[in-house]
C-alpha positions in Angstrom: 31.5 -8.3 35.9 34.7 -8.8 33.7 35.0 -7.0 31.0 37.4 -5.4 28.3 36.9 -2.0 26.6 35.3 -2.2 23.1 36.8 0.1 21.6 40.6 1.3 20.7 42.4 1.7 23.6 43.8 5.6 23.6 47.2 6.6 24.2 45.4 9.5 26.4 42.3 9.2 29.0 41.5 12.7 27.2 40.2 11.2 24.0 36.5 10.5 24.6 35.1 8.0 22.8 34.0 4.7 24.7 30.3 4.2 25.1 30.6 1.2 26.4 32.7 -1.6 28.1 32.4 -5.4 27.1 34.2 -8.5 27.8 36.6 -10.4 25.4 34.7 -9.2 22.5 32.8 -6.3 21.0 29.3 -4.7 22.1 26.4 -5.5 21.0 24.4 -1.7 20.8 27.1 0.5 18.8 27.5 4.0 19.6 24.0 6.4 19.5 22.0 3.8 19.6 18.3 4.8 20.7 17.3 1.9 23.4 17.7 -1.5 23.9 15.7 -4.1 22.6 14.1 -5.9 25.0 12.3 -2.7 26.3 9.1 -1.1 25.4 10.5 2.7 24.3 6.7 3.5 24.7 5.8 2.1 27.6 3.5 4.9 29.5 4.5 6.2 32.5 2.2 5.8 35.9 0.5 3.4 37.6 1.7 1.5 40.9 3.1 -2.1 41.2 2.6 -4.0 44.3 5.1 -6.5 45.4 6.1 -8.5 47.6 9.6 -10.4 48.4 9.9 -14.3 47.5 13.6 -13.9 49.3 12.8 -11.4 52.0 10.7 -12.3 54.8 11.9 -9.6 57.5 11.3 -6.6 58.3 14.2 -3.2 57.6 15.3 -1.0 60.3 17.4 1.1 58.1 17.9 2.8 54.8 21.8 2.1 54.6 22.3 -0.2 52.5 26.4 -0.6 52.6 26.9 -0.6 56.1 27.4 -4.6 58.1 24.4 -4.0 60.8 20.7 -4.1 59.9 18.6 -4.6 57.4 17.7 -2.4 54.5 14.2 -2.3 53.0 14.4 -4.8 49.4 15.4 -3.3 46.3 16.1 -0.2 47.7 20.0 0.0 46.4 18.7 -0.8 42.6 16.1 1.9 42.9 17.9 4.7 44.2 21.6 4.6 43.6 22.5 4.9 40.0 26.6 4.1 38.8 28.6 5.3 36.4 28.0 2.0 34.2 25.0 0.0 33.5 24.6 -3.3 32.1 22.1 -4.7 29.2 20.1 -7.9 29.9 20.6 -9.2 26.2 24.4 -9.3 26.6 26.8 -11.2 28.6 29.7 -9.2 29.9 28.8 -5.9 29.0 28.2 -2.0 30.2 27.0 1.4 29.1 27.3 4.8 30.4 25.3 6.1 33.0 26.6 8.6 34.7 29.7 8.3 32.8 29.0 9.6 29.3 32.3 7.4 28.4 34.9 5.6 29.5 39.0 5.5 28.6 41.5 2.8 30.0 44.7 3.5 29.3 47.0 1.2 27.6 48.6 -0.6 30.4 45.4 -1.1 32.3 46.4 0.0 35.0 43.4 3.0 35.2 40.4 3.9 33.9 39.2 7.3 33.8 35.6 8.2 33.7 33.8 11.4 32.5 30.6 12.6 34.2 27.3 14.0 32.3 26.9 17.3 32.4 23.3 16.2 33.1 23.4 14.1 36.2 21.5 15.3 39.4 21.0 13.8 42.6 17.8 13.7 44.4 18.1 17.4 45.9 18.6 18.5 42.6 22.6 19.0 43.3 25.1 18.1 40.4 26.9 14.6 40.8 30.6 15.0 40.4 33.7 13.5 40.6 34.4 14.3 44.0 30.7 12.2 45.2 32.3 9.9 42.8 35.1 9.6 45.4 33.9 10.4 48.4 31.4 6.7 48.0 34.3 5.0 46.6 36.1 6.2 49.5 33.3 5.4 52.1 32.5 2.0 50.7 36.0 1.0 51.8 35.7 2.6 55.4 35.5 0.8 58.3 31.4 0.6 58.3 30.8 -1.7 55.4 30.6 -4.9 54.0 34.1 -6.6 53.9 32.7 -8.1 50.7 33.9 -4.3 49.4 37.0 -4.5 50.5 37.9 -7.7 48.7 36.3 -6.8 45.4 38.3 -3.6 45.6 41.3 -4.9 46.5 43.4 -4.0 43.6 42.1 -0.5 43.4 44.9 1.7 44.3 42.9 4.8 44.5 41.0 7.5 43.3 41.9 10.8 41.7 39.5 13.7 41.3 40.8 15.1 37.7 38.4 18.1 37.3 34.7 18.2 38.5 33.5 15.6 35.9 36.4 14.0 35.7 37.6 10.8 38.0 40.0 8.5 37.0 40.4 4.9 39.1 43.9 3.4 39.3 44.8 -0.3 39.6 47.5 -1.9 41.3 47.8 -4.6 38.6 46.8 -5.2 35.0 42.7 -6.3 35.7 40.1 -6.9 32.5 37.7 -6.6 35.3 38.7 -3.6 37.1 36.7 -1.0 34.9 33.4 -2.6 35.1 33.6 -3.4 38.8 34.4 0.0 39.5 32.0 1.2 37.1 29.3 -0.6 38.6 29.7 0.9 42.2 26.8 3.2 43.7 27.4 6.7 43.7 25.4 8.3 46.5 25.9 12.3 47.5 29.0 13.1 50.1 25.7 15.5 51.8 24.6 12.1 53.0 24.6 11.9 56.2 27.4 14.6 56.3 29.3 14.9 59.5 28.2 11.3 60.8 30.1 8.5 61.2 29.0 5.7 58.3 28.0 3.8 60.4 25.7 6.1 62.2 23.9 6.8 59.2 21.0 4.7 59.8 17.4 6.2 59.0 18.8 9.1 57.0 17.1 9.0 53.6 19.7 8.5 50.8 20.5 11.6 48.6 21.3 9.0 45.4 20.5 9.7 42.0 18.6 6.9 41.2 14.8 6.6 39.1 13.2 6.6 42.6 12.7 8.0 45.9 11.7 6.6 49.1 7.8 7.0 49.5 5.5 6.2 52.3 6.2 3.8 54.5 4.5 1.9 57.0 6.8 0.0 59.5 6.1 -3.6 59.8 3.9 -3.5 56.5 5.5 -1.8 53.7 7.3 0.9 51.7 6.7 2.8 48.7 9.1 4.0 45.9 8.5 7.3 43.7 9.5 7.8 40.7 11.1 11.3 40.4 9.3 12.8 37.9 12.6 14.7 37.5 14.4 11.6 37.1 18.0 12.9 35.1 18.5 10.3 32.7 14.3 9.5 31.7 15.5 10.1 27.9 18.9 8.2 28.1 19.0 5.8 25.6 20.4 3.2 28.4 16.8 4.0 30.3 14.2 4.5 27.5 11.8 2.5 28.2 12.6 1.6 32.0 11.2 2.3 35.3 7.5 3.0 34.0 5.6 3.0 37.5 4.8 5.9 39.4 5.4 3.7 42.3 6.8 0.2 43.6 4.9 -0.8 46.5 6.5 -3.4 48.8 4.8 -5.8 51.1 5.6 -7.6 54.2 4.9 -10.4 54.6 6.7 -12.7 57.4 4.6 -15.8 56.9 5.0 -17.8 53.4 1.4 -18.7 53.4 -0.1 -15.2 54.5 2.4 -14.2 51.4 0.7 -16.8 49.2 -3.3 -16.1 50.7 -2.5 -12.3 50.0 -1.5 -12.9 46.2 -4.9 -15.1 45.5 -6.7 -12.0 47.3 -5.5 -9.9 45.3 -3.3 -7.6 47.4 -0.5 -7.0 45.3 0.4 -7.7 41.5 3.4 -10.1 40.8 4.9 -12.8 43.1 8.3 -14.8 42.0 8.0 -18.8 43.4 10.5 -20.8 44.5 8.8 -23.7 45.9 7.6 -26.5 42.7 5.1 -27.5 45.3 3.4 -24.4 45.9 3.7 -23.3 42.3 2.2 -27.1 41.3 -0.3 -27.4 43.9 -1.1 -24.1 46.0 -0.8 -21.4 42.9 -4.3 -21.6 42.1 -8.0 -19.5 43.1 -10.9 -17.4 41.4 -8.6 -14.5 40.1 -6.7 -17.8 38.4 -9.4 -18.7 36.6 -11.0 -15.5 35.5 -7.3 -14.5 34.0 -6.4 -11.8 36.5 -3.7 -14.0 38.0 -1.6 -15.5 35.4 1.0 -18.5 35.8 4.2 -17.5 33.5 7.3 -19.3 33.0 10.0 -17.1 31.3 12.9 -19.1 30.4 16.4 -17.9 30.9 20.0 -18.0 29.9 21.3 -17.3 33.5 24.3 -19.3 35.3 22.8 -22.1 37.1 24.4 -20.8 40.1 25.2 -22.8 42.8 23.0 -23.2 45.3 24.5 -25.7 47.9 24.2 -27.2 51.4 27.0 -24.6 52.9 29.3 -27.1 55.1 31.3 -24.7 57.3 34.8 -26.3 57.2 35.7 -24.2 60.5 33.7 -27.0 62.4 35.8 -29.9 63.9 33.4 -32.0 62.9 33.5 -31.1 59.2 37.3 -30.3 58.4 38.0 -33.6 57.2 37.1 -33.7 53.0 36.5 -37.8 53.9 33.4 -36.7 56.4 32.2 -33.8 53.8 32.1 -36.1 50.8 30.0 -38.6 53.4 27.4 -36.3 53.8 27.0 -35.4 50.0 26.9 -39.4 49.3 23.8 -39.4 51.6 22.0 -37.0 49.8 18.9 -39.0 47.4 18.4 -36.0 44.6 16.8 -37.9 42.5 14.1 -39.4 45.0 13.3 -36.0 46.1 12.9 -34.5 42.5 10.8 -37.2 41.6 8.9 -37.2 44.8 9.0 -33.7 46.3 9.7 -31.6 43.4 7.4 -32.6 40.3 10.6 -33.0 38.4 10.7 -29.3 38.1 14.5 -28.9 38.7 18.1 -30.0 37.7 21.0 -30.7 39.6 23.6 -28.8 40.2 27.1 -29.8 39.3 29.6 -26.8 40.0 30.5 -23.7 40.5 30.0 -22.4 36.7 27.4 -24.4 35.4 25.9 -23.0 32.8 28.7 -21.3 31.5 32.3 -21.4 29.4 33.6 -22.0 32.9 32.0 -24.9 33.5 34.9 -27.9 33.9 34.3 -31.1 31.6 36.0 -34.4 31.0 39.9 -34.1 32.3 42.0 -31.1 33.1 43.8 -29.8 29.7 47.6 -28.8 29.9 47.0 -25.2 30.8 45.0 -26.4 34.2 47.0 -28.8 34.7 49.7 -26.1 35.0 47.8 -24.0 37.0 47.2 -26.8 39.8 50.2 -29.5 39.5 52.2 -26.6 41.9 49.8 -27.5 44.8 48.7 -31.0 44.3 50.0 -32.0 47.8 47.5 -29.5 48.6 44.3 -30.3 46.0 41.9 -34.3 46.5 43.5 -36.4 43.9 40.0 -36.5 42.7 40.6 -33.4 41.2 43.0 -34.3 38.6 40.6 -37.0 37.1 37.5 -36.1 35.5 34.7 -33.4 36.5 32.9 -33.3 39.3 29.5 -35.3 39.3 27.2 -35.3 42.1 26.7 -38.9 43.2 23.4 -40.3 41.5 20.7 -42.9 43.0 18.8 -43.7 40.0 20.2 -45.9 38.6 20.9 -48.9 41.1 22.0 -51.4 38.9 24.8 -49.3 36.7 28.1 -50.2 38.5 29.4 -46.8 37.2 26.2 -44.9 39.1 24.5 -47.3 41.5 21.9 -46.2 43.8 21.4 -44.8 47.5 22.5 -48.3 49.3 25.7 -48.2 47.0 26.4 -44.4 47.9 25.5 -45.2 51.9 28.0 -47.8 51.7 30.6 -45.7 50.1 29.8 -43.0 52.8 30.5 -45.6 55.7 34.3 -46.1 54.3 34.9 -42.4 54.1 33.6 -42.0 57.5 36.1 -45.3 58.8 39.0 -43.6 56.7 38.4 -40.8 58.5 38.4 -42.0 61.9 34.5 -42.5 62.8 32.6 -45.6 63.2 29.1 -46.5 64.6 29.0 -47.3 68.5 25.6 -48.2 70.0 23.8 -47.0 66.9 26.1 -43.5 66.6 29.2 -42.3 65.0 31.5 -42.0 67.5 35.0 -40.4 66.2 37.9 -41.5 68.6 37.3 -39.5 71.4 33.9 -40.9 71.9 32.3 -38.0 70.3 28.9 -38.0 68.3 29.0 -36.8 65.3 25.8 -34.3 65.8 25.4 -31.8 63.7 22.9 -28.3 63.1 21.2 -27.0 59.8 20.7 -23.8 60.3 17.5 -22.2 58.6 15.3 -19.0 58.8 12.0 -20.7 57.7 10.5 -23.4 59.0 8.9 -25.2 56.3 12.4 -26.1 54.9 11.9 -29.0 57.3 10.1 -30.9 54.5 12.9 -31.0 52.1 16.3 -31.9 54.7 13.8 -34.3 56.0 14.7 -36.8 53.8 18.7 -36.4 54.2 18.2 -36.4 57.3 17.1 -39.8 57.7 19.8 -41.0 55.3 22.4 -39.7 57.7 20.2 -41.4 60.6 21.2 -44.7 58.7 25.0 -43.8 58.9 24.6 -42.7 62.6 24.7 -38.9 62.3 22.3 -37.2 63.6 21.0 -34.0 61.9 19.1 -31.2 63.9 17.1 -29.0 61.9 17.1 -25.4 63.7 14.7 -23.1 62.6 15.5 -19.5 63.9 13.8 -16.0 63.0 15.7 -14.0 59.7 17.5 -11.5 62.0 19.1 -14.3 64.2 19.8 -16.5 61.0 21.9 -13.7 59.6 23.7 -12.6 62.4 24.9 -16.3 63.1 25.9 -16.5 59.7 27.7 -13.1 60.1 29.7 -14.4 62.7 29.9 -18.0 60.9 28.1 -19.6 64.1 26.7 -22.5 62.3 27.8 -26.2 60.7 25.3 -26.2 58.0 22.8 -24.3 56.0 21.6 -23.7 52.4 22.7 -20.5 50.1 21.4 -19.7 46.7 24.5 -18.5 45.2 23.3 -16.7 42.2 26.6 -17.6 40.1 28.2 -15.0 36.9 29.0 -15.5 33.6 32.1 -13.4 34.5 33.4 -14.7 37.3 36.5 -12.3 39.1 37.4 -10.8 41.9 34.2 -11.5 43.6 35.0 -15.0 44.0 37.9 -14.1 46.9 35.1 -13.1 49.4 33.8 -16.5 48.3 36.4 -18.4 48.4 39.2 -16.7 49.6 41.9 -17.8 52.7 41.8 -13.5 53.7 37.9 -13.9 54.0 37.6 -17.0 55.5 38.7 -15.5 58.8 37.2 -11.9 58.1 33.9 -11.5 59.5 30.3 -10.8 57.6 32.3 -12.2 54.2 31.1 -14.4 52.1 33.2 -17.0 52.2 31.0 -19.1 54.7 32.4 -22.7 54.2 35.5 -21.5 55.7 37.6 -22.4 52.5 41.5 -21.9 53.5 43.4 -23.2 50.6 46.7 -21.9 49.2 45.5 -23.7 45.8 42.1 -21.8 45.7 44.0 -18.7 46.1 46.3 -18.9 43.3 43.7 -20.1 41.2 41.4 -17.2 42.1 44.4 -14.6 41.5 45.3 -16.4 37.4 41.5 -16.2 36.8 41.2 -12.4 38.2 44.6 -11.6 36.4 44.0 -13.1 32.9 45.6 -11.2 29.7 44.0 -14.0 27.4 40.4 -15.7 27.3 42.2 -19.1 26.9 44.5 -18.0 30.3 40.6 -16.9 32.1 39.0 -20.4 30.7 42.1 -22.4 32.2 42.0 -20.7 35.6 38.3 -20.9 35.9 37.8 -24.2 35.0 40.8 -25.4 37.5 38.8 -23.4 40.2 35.7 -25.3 39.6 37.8 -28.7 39.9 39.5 -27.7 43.3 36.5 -26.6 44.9 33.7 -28.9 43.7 35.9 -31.8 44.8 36.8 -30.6 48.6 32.6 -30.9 49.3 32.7 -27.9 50.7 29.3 -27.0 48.9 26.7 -30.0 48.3 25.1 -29.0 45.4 21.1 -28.7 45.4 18.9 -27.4 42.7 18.3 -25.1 39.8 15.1 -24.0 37.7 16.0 -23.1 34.0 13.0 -20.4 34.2 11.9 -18.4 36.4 8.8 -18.6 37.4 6.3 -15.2 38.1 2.3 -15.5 38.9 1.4 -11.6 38.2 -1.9 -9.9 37.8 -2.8 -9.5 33.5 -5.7 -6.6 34.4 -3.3 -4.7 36.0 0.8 -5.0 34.5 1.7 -5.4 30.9 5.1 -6.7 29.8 7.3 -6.2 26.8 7.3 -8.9 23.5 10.8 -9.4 24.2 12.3 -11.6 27.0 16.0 -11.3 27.6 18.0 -14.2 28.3 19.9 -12.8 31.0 17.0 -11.1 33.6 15.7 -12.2 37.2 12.3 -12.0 37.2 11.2 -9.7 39.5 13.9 -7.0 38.7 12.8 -7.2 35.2 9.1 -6.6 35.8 10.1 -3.9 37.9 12.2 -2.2 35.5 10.6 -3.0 32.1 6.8 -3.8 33.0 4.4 -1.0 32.6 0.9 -0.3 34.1 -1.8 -1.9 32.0 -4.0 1.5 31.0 -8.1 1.2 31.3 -9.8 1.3 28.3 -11.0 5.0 27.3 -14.9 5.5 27.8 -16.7 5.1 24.8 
């Protein structure tokens, strides 16, 4: 979400000109231009997609969003909330106006002031303007929300209503990122919920000013979106050719293979898979071979992200980097890729793979500089070369060496740090066994720990897989009552402020926050705050890269998997897709947004 304004920076907010807001660099779409490329700007409009979760497997019992308790219905904020920016998905680091006709940040960055369209409505048909502008701005860091708000705001000093389209945010530091974050907050209408606390606005439907309205719904089964056929911005050039269906239809499903049954049957249109088995062995039926159901892989340009084995640091058990690093060793990738995963996926290495922030080879001078200051503080390891996750495939390369070599290296971390094997168990000094729970909210994820498990069997830990329904999954990790589980951090080409809730020391003892592993370190902090705080790309890279360092070598993340494509099994008789594929899209957001209804042939 960093970015820098592309355009001249003006000596007054008053001098309207900014279309757009990119980082480091200059936008891709200049000013007037009539839609993006990767859209259809003919795509008809009607027809209904039917859909169903790959991530969500619960039910909602709310249509708030923003506040900590609950869950929403999926997709429900993209659909209905519209914010003063709005990114392409051709273009790293880069934002348009939505609501905002333009943008100006003033010369010492320390604002940015916005100016609203004359044509924005919300759903009841009322104008949006500054002061809603405020007033969500204003409610988003209340009391009721997600702390993750908090700490992404946290250098917003406030918000000033100039006129009634007219709202200018001001910083508390110079921040490359500030505008677009800010610019890429919902906007919903202050008459939401008005006279309630936040948090008692639960079932109220939301007065945003979105493409789409909540529909029918059927607890337990699913929802329906509208389009408003009033929709403001239908002939923006930001939304030509966007949100073509009449309606989105969500299904749910609780059980992975009534989910999967349900596709082959034919109950609803496109389904995004996560599983290489199921997509190499169980995606197949009738409608597959008649060429209603259709197998695409769409390849991407995304971050790998970083989807990890969360080791929650708070745990006695797991504070020590000696025992962390242990349990990583035991971990046989490679068998399970080969064996489990039809070779479908890559490792992950870091934090920023994928990216200019990925770390290689040694630290440079400027990260040096950036982490020699707390190297009492950072694993020597750090200073040395990038992080590599240990390898098994290779059992006679002294410089890789296989699963005995890394199970032996695991047994002298565990020694070092105070634990050795009594009567079959690791026993720390106090006699304690080192037992440990993976928390998960579905139960087939048994299959794949099952084999890490009995790795750490070997060194005398004993892991307890703990399946638990979605609602209880999330609350414990709300509260951070858990010592491991897996998260598919989605990862940015921009990292920034973000990356606090992540990683933060203020987070790690704030509840519902993201930073789960419990990461407390003086080190990370600073790092965080150079990266966030960046005048020069060179200054951004340095701090970035130093951040991956520190944190891939403390262990508190075991890095898993990534796919390079994502992979969609849709219905051809039914949805048509643009020629175009961006390189920066998740799949099921983009059929949503730039998919259209396929349109039956006209009798002859």
């Amino acid at each position: 979400m960093r970015l820098l304004l592309a355009c001249l920076l003006l000596a007054t907010p008053a001098a309207w000109a900014a279309h757009g807001y990119a980082l480091w660099g200059d936008l891709k779409y200049p000013p007037g231009f009539k839609h993006f490329d990767y859209v259809n700007p003919a795509a008809p409009k009607g027809g209904e997609i039917r859909m169903v979760s790959g991530l969500r497997n619960s039910n909602f019992d709310k249509y708030n969003p923003f506040t900590m308790k609950g869950s929403a219905p999926a997709y429900l904020g993209d659909l209905l909330f519209d914010t003063l920016l709005t990114g392409s998905l051709d273009e790293a680091g880069a934002a348009y106006g939505l609501l905002a006709e333009d943008v100006a940040v003033a010369p010492d960055r320390l604002s940015a002031t916005f100016r609203l369209r004359p044509e924005a409505r919300f759903h009841n048909g009322d104008a949006v303007t500054a002061q809603d502008v405020k007033h969500s701005f204003d409610t988003l860091m209340g009391p009721y929300t997600s702390p993750a708000y908090k700490t992404l705001l946290v250098d917003v000093a406030g918000v000033d209503v100039l006129d009634a389209r007219t709202v200018r945010y001001r910083f508390k530091r110079p921040n490359r990122e500030l505008p677009l974050t800010v610019g890429g907050l919902p906007v919903f209408s202050h008459k939401w919920g008005q006279g309630k606390p936040f948090d008692e606005v639960v079932m109220d439907e939301p007065i945003g000013s979105g493409p789409y309205r909540i529909g029918p719904v059927k607890f337990g089964k699913d929802i329906t979106y509208v389009r408003d056929p009033n929709y403001w911005a239908r002939d923006l050039n930001v939304k030509r050719g966007t949100d073509n269906f009449d309606r989105v239809l969500i299904k749910i499903y609780k059980d992975n293979t009534a989910r999967l049954e349900a596709l082959k049957a034919g109950e609803f249109d496109l389904m995004a898979f996560y599983s290489a088995g199921d997509w190499a062995r169980r995606v197949n039926g009738p409608r597959f071979k008649s060429g209603e159901l259709v197998k695409g892989e769409f390849r991407h340009k995304l971050p790998t992200g970083f989807q990890s084995y969360v080791l929650n640091s708070r745990r006695p058990f797991l504070s020590d980097v000696r025992v962390r690093e242990a349990l990583g060793l035991a971990i046989d990738y490679e068998w399970m890729n080969r064996q489990m995963f039809y070779n479908a996926y890559t490792r992950v290495k870091g934090i920023f793979g994928n990216t200019d922030c990925a770390a290689t080879g040694t630290p440079d001078a400027a990260q040096l500089a950036l982490m020699e200051p707390f190297r009492a503080q950072i694993p020597p390891a750090a200073f040395g070369p990038a992080y590599e996750p240990p390898r098994t495939d290779r059992p006679h390369d002294p410089k890789v060496g296989g699963l005995r070599e890394n199970l032996r290296r695991a047994q002298q971390l565990l020694v070092q740090a105070g634990w050795t094997v009594q009567d079959g168990e690791l026993r720390n000094a106090q006699g304690q066994p080192m037992v440990l729970e993976y928390l998960h909210s579905n139960e087939g994820g048994a299959r794949v720990v099952t084999p890490w498990l009995r790795n750490l069997d070997k060194l005398g830990i004993r892991l307890v897989y703990r399946p638990v329904d979605f609602a209880l999954y999330q609350q414990r990790l709300q509260k951070f009552d858990f010592d491991i589980t897996t998260i598919a951090y989605q990862g940015t080409l921009n990292p920034g402020q973000e990356y606090a809730d992540l990683f933060g020391s203020k987070a790690a003892d704030t509840e519902d926050s993201g930073n789960l592993a419990g990461v407390k370190s003086p080190a990370v902090d600073s790092l965080i705050s150079h990266m966030v705080g960046a005048d020069t790309r060179h200054e951004f890279l340095a701090a970035c890269r130093a951040l991956e360092r520190v944190v891939s070598h403390s262990h508190y993340l075991l890095p898993q998997w990534y796919s390079p494509v994502h992979r969609l099994a849709y219905n051809a008789w039914r949805l048509q897709k643009p020629d175009v594929v961006p390189p920066y899209f998740r799949g099921e957001t983009w059929a949503m947004e730039t998919w259209w209804a396929r349109q039956p042939p006209k009798a002859k």
